[in-house]
Residue frames as a rotation matrix with the C-alpha (Angstrom) as fourth column:
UNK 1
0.707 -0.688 0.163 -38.13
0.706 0.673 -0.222 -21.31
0.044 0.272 0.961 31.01
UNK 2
0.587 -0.669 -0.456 -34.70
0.038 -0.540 0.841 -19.64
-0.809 -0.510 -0.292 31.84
UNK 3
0.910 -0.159 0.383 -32.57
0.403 0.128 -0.906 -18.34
0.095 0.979 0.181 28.96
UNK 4
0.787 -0.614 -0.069 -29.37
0.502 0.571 0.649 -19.30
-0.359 -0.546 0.757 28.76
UNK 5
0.523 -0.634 -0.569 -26.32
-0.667 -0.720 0.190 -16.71
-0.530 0.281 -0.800 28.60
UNK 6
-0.087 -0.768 0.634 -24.16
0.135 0.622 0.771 -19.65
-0.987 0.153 0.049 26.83
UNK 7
0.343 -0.094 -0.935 -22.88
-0.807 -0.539 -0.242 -18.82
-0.481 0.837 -0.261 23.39
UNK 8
0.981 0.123 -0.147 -22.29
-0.180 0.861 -0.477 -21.72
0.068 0.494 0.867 20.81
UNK 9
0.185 -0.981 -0.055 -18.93
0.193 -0.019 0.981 -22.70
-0.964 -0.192 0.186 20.26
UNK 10
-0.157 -0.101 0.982 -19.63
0.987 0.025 0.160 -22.55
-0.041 0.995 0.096 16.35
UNK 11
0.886 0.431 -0.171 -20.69
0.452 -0.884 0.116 -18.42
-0.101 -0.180 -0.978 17.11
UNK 12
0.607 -0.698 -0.380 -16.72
-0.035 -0.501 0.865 -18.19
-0.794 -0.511 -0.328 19.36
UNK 13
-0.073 -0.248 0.966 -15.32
0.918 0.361 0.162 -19.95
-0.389 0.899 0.202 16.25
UNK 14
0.490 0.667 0.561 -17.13
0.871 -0.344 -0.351 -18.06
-0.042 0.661 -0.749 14.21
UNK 15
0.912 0.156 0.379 -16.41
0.128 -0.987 0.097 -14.49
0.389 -0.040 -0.920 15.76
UNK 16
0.372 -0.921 0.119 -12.97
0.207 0.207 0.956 -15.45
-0.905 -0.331 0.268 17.16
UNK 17
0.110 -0.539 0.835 -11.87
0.808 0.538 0.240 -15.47
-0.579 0.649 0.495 13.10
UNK 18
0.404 -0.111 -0.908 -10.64
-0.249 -0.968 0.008 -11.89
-0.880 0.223 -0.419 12.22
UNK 19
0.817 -0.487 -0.308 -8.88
-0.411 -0.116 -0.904 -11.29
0.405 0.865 -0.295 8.66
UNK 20
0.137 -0.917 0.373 -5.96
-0.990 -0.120 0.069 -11.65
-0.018 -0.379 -0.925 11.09
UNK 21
0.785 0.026 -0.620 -4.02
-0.248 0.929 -0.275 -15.26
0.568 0.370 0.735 10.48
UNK 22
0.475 -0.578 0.664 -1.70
-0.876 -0.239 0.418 -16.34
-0.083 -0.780 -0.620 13.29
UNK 23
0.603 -0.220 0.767 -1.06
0.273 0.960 0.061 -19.70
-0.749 0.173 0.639 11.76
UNK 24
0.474 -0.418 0.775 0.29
0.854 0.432 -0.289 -18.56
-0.214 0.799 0.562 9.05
UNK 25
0.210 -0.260 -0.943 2.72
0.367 -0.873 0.322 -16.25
-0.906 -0.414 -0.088 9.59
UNK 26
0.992 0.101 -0.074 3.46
0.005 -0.623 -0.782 -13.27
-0.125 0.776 -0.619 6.75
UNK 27
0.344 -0.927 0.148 6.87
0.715 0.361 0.599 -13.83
-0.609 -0.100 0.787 5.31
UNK 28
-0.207 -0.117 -0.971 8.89
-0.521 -0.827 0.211 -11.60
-0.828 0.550 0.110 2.88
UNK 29
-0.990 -0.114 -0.078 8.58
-0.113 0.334 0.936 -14.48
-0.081 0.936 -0.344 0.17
UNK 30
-0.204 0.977 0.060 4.82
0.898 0.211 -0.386 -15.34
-0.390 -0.025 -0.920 1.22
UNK 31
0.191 0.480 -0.856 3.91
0.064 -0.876 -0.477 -11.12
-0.979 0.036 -0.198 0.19
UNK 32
-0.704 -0.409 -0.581 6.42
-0.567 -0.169 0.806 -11.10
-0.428 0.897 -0.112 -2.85
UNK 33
-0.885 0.454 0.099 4.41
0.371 0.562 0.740 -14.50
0.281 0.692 -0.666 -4.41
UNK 34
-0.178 0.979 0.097 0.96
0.797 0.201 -0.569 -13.26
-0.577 -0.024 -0.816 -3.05
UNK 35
-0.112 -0.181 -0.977 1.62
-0.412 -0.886 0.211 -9.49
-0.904 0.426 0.024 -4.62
UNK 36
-0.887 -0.423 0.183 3.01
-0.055 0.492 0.869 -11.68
-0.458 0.761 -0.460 -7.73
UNK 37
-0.686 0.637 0.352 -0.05
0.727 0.623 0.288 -13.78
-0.036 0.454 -0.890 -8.22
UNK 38
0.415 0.745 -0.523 -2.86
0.378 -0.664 -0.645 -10.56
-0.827 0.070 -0.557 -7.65
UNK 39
0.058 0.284 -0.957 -1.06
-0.286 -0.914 -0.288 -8.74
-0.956 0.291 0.028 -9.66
UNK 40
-0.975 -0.051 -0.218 -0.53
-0.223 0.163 0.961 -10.92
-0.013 0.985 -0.170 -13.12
UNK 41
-0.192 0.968 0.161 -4.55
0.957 0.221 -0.187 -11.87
-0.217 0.118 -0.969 -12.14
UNK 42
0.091 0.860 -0.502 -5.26
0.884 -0.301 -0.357 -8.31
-0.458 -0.411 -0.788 -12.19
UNK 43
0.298 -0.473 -0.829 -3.13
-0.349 -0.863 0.366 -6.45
-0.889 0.180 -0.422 -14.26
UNK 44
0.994 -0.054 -0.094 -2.82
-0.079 0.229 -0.970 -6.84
0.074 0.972 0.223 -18.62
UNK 45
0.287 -0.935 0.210 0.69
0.016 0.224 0.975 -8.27
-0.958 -0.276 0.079 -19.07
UNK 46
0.752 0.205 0.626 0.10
0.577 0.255 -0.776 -8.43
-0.319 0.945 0.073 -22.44
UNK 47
0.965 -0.231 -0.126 2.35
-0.263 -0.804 -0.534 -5.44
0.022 0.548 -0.836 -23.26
UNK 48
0.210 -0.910 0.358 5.59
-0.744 0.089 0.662 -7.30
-0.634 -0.406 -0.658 -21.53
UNK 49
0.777 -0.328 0.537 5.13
0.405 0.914 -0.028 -10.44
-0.482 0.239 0.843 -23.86
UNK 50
0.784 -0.602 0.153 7.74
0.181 -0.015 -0.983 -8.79
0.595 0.798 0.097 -26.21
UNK 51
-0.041 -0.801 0.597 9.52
0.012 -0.598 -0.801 -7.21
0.999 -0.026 0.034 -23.63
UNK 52
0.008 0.186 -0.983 9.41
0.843 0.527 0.107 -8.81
0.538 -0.829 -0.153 -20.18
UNK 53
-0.361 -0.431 -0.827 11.65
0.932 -0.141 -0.333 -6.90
0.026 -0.891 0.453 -18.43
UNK 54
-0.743 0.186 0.643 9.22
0.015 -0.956 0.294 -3.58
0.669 0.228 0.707 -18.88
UNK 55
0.401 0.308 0.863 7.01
-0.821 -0.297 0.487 -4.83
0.406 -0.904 0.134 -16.19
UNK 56
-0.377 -0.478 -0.793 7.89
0.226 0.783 -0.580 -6.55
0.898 -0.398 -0.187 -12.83
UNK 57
0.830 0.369 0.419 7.33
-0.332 -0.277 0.901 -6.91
0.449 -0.887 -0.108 -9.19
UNK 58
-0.444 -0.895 -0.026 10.28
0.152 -0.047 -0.987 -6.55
0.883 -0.443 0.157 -6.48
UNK 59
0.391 0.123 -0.912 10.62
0.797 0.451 0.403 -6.15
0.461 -0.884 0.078 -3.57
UNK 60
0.522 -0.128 0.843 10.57
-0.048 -0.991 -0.121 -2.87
0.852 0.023 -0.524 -1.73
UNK 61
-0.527 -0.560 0.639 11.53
-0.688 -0.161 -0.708 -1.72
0.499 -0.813 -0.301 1.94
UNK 62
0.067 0.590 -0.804 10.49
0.719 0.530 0.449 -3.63
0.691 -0.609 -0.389 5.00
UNK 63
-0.213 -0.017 0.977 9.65
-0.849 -0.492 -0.194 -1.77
0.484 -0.870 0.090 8.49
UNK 64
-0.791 0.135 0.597 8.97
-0.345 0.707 -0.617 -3.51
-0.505 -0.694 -0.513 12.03
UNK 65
-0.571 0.794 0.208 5.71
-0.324 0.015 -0.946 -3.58
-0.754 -0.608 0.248 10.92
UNK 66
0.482 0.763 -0.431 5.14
-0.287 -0.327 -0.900 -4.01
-0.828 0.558 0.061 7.26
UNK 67
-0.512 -0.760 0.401 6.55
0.572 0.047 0.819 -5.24
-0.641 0.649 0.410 3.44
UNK 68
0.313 0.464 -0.829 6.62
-0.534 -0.636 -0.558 -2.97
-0.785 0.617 0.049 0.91
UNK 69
-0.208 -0.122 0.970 6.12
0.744 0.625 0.238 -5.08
-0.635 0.771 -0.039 -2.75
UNK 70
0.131 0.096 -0.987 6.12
-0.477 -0.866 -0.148 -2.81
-0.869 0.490 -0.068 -5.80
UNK 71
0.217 0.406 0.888 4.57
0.716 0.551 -0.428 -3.50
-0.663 0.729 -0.172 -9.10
UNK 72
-0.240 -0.422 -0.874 5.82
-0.193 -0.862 0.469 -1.67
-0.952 0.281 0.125 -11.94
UNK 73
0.471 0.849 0.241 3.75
0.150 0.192 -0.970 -1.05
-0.869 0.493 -0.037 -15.39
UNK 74
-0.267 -0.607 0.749 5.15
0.888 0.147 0.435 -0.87
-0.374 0.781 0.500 -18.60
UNK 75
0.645 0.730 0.227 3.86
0.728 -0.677 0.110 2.96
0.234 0.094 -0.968 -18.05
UNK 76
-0.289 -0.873 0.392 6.02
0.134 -0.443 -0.887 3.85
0.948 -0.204 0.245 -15.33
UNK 77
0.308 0.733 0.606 3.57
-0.600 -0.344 0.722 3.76
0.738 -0.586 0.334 -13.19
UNK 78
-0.979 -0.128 -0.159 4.39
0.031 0.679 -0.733 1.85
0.202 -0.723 -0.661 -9.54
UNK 79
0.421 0.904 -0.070 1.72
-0.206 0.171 0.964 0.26
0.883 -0.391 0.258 -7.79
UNK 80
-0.559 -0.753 0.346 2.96
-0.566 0.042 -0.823 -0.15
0.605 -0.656 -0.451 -4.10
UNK 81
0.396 0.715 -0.576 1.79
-0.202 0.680 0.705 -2.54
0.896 -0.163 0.414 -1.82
UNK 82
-0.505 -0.715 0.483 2.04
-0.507 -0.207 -0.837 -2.89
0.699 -0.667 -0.258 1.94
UNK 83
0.097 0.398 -0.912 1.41
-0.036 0.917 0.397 -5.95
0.995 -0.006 0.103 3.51
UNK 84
0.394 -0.364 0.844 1.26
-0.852 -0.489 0.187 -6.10
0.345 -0.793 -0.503 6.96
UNK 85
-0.712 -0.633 -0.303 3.15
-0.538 0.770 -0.342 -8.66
0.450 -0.080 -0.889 8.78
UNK 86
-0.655 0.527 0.542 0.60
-0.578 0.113 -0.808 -9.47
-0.487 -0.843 0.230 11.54
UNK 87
-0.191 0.845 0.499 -2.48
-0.057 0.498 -0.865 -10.08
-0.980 -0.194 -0.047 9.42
UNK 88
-0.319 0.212 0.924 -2.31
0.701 0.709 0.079 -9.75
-0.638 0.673 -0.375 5.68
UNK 89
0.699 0.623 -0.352 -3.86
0.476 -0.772 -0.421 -6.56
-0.534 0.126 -0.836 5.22
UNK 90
-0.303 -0.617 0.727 -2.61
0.933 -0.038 0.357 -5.09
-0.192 0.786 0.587 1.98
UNK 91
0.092 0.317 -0.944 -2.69
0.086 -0.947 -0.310 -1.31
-0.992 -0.053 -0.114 1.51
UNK 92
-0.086 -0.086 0.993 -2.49
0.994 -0.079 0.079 -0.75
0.071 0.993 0.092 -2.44
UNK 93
0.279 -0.397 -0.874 -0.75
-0.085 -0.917 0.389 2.82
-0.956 -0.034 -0.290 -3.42
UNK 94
0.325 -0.580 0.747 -0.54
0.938 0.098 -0.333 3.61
0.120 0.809 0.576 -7.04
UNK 95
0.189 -0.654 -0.732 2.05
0.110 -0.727 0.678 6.31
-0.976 -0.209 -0.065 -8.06
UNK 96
0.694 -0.034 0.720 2.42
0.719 -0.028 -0.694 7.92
0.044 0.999 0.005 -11.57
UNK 97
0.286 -0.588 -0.756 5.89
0.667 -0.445 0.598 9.74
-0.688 -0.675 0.266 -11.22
UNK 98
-0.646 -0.149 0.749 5.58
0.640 -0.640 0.424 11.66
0.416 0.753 0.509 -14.47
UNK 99
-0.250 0.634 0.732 2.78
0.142 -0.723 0.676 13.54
0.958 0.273 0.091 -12.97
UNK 100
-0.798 -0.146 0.584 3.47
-0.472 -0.450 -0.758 13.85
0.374 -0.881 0.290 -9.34
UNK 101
-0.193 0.971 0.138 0.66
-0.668 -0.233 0.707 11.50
0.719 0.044 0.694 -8.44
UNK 102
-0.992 -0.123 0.004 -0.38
-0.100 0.790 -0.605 9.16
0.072 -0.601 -0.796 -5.38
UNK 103
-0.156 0.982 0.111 -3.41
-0.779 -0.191 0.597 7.61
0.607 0.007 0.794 -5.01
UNK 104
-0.460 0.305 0.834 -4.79
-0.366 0.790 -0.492 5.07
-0.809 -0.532 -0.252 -2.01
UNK 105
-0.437 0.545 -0.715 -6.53
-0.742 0.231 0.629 2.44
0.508 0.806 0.304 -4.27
UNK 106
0.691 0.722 0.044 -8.06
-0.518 0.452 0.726 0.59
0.504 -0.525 0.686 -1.60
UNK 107
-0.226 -0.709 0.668 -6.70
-0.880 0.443 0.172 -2.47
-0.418 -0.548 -0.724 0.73
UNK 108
0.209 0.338 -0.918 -6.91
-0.719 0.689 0.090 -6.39
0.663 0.641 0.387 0.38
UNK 109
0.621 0.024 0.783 -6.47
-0.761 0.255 0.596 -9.35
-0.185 -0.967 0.177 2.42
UNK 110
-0.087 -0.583 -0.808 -3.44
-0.923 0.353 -0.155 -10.94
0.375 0.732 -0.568 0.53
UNK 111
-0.652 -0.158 0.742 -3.65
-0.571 0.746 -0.343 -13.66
-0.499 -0.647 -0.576 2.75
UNK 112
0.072 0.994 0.081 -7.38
-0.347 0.101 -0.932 -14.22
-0.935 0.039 0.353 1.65
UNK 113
0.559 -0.133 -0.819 -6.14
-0.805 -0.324 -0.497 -13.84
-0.199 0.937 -0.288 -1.99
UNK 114
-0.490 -0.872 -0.011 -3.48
-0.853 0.482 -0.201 -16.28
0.181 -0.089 -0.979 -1.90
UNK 115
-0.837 -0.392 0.382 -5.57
-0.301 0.913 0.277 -18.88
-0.457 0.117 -0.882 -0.76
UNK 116
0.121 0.806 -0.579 -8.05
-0.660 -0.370 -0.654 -18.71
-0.741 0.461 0.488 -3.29
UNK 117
-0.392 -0.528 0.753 -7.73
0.274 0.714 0.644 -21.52
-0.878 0.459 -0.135 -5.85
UNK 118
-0.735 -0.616 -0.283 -7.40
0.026 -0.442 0.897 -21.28
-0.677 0.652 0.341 -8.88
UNK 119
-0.370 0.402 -0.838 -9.50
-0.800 -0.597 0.067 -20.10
-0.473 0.695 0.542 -11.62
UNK 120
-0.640 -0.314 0.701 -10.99
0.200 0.813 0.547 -22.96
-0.742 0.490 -0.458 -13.72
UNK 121
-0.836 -0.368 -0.407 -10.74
-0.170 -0.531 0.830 -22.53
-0.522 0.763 0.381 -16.96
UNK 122
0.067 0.981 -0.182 -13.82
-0.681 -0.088 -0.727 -21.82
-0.730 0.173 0.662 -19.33
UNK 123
-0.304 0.090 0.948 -14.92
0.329 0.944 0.016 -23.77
-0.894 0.317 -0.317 -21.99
């Protein structure tokens, strides 16, 4: 029997589906609300309930290539975030400017993140 070079179509699918999202293009408001939503999931707000306006997230620069979203701790600390436009891919930079520091804290696929649904709630 002869074995066939043909590849499934559920394989091309399959392997055709980088991180990268071409439907859905990266906007500046699409980063700001995915940034948003990671970071009140991932980050103790607790310290702002008296005092909101000690942390937030803004908006940073943009390049051709990239937004920059910037989380700010009721430390001082920034967290920076750089989203690419193309595909989603989120660099995460924290920064502690009392002590001269910068650290890479990994990446993310905000995209990925974003459409994640929501949490349901324990019991």
């Amino acid at each position: 029997m002869k074995k066939s070079n043909i590849i499934p179509l559920s394989l091309m699918i399959f392997f055709s589906c980088g991180s990268a999202h071409p439907d859905k293009p990266v906007t500046a408001e699409s980063a700001y609300e995915g940034v948003n939503k990671y970071c009140h999931d991932h980050y103790d707000w607790s310290a702002a309930n008296e005092n909101p306006s000690i942390m937030h997230v803004e908006m940073g620069a943009e390049s051709d290539s990239a937004y920059e979203v910037v989380f700010r701790s009721y430390t001082g600390a920034t967290v920076h975030f750089y989203v690419d436009k193309k595909t989603g891919s989120t660099k995460i930079v924290e920064k502690e400017p009392l002590l001269n520091i910068e650290n890479e804290a990994g990446t993310i696929d905000l995209l990925d993140y974003m459409e994640k649904k929501e949490k349901p709630e324990s019991k």
